[in-house]
C-alpha positions as CSV (number, residue, x, y, z in Angstrom):
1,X,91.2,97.4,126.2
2,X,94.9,96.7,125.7
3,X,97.0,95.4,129.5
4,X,98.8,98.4,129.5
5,X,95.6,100.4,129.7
6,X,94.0,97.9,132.2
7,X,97.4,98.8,134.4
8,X,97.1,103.1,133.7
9,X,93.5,102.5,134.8
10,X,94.0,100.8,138.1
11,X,96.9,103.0,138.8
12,X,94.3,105.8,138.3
13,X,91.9,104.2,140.5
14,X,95.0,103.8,143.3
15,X,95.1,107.9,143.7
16,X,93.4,109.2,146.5
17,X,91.3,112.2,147.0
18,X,87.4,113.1,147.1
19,X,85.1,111.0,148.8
20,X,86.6,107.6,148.2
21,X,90.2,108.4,149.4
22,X,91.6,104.4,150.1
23,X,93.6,103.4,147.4
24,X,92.0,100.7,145.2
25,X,92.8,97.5,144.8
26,X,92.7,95.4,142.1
27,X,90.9,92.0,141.9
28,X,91.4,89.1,139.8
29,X,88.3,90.4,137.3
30,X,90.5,93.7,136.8
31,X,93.3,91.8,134.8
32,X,93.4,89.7,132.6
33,X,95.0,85.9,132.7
34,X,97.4,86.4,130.6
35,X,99.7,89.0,132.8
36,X,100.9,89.1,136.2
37,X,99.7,90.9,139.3
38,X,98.2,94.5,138.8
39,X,97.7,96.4,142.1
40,X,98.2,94.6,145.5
41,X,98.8,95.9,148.7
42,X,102.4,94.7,148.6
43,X,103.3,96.6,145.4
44,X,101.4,99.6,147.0
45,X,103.8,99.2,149.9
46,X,106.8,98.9,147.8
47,X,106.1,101.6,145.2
48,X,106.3,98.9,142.3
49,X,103.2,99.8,140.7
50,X,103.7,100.6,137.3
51,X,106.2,97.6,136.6
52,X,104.5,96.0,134.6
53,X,103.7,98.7,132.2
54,X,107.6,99.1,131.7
55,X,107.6,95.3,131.4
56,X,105.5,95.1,128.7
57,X,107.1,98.6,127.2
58,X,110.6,96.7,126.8
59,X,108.9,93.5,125.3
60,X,107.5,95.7,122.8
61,X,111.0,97.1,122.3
62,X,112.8,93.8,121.5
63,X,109.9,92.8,119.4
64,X,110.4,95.7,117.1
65,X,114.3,94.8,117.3
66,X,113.5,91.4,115.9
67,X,111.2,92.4,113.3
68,X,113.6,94.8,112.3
69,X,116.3,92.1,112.2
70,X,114.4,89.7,110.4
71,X,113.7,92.9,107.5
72,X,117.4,92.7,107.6
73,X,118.1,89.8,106.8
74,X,115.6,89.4,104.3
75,X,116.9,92.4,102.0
76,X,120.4,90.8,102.5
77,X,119.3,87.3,100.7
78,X,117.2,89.6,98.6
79,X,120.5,90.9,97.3
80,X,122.9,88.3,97.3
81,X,120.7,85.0,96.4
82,X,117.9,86.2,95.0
83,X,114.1,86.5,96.0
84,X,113.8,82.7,95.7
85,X,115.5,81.9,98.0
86,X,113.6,84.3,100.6
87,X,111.9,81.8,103.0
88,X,111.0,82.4,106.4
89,X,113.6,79.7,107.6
90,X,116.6,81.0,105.5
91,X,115.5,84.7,106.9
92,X,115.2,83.1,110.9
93,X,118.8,81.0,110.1
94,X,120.4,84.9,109.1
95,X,118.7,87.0,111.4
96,X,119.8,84.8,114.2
97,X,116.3,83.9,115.6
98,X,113.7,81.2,115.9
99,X,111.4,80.0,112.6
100,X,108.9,80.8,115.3
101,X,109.4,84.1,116.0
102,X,109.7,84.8,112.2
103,X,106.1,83.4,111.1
104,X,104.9,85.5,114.5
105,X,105.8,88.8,112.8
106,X,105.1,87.7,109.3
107,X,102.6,85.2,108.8
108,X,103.8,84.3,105.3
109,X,107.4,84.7,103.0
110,X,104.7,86.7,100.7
111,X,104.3,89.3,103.7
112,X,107.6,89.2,104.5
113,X,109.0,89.4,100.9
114,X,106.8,92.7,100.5
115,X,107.9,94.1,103.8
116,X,111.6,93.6,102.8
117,X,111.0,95.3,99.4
118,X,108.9,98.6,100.9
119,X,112.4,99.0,103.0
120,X,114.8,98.5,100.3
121,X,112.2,101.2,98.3
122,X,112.5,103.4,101.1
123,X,116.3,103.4,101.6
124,X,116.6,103.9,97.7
125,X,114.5,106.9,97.6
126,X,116.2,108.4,100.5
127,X,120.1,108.0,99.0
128,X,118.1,109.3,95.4
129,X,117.0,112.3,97.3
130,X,120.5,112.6,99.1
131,X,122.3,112.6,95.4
132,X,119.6,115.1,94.3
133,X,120.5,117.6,96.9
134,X,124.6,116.7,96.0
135,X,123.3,118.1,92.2
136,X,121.6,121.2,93.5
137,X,124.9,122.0,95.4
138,X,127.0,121.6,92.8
139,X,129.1,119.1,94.2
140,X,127.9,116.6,91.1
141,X,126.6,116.7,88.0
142,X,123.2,115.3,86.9
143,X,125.2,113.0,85.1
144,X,127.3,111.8,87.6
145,X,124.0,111.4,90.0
146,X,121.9,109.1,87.3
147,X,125.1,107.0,86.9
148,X,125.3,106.3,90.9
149,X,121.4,105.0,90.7
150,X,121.9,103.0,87.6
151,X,124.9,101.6,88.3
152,X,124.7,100.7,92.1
153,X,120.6,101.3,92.8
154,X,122.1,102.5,96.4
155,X,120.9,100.9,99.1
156,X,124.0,101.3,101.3
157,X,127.9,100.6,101.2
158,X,127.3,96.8,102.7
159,X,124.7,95.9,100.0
160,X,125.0,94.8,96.3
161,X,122.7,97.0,93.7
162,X,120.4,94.7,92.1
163,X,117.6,95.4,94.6
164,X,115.2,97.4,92.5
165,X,115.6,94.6,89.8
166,X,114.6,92.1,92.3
167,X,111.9,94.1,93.1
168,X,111.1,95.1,89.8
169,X,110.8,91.9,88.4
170,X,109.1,90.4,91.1
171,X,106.1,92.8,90.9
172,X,105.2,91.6,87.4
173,X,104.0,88.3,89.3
174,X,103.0,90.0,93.0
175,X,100.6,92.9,92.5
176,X,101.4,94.0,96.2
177,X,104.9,95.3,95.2
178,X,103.9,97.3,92.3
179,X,103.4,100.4,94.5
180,X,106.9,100.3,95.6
181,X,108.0,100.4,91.9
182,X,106.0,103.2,91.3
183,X,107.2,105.1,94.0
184,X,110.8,104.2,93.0
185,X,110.2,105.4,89.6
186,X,108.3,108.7,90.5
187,X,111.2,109.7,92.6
188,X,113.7,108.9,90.0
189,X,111.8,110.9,87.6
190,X,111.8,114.0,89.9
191,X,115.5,114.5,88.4
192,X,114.3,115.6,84.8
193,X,110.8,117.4,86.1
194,X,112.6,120.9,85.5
195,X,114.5,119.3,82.6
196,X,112.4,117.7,80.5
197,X,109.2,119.0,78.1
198,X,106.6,117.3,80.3
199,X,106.1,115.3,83.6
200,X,105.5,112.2,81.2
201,X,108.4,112.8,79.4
202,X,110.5,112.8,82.8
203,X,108.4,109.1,83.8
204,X,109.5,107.7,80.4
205,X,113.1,108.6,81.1
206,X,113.1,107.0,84.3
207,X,111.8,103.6,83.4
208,X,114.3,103.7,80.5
209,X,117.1,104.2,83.4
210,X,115.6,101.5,85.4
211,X,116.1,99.4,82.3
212,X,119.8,100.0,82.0
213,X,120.2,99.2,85.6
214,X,119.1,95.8,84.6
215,X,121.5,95.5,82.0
216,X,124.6,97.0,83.6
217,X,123.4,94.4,86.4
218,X,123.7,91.7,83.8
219,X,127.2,92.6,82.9
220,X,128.4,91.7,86.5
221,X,130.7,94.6,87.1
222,X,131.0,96.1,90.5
223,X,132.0,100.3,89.2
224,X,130.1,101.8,85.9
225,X,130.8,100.9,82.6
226,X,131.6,103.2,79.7
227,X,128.6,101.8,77.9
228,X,126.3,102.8,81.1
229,X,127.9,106.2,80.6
230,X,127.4,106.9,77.1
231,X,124.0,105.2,76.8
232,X,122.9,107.4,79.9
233,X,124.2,110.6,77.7
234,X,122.4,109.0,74.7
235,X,118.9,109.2,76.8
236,X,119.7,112.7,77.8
237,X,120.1,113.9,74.4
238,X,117.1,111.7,73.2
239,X,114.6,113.2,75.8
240,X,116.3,117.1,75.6
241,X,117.5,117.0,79.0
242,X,119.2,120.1,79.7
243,X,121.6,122.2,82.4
244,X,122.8,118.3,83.3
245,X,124.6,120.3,86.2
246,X,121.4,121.4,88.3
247,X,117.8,119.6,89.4
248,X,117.1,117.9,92.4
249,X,115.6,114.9,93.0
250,X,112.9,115.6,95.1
251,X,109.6,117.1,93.1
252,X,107.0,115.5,94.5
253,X,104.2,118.3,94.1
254,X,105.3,118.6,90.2
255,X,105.1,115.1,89.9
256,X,101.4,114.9,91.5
């Protein structure tokens, strides 16, 4: 039993009523070493029962904050060094915090590397799915949305867009990322579902995108090139991708 249930169930056993109406007091076999007081007759004096609860509640809190931090970080040297140099004392020098309190939420770089890469993942699907629903508005073109992903892999405004190469690349050697590649791809395919002859057709599409993000990485511009531009035409006409104006990034039941 967790400490914060110990506490709920000697506050429980403090209530009064039935036969047994004296408030209950905890003894030192109620709680365990590692906290502080539960329920004494001072705190019941005082009304400071539950303290400790909200004590443990906000150490919770700040733990999520560093871990959260420390995912920061990580995607930041993911993107601007490169996943070699993702250790957890480079990730505890930019997040600000002890080596300690980095190899407390992730035992090794591995778990930490894989942690950073499922965020970046998620980030990039959501910003997919936001361009998707700018194409099914009308307020861009298909065209215009696959040259956004290929040419910046949108993670944010803060961020450079190598990130899905990182990961990419990294899961031919680390099995554990290969999900989040996957799912990347998947997502990117839900553009051409309704475009496209076949579901495999739209798959094969988008791993031929997520090569040319590679390369337009490789020519170390910051905006898209022409050449991104026309070979992304060239794939549409290639795969009969149609109505370049409508779609919507988000199939996920025509995908399955």
């Amino acid at each position: 039993m967790s400490h914060v249930a110990i506490r709920e169930r000697c506050c429980r056993r403090s209530g009064t009523g039935g036969s047994r109406g004296r408030p209950r007091v905890c003894t030192s076999r109620d709680r365990p070493p590692s906290t502080s007081r539960c329920l004494t007759p001072a705190r019941l004096a005082s009304g400071t029962i539950c303290t400790t609860v909200l004590k443990v509640d906000g150490r919770r809190s700040r733990s999520a904050q560093t871990r959260a931090a420390l995912l920061e970080a990580a995607v930041e040297i993911i993107c601007t060094d490169g996943v070699a140099a993702v250790t957890q004392r480079a990730v505890a020098q930019r997040a600000g915090t002890s080596l300690a309190s980095t190899t407390y939420h992730f035992r090794t770089a591995d778990d930490l590397l894989v942690a950073a890469f499922e965020l970046t993942a998620s980030r990039t699907i959501t910003d997919m799915r936001r361009l998707g629903d700018e194409v099914t508005a009308g307020r861009l073109t298909l065209h215009e949305a696959v040259t956004a992903v290929v040419s910046r892999a949108p993670y944010g405004p803060d961020l450079p867009a190598d990130g899905v190469i990182q990961l990419t690349l990294s899961a031919i050697h680390n099995p554990r990322l290969r999900p989040a590649v996957d799912t990347f791809i998947e997502e990117l395919a839900g553009l051409f579902v309704p475009l496209t002859d076949s579901r495999e057709d739209a798959r094969t599409l988008a791993r031929s995108l997520s090569g040319l993000i590679l390369h337009e990485m490789a020519r170390g511009t910051d905006h898209p090139t022409e050449t991104v531009k026309a070979d992304i035409r060239a794939l549409f006409r290639a795969f009969g991708v149609t109505g370049a104006g409508v779609g919507s990034v988000h199939h996920e039941e025509e995908l399955r």
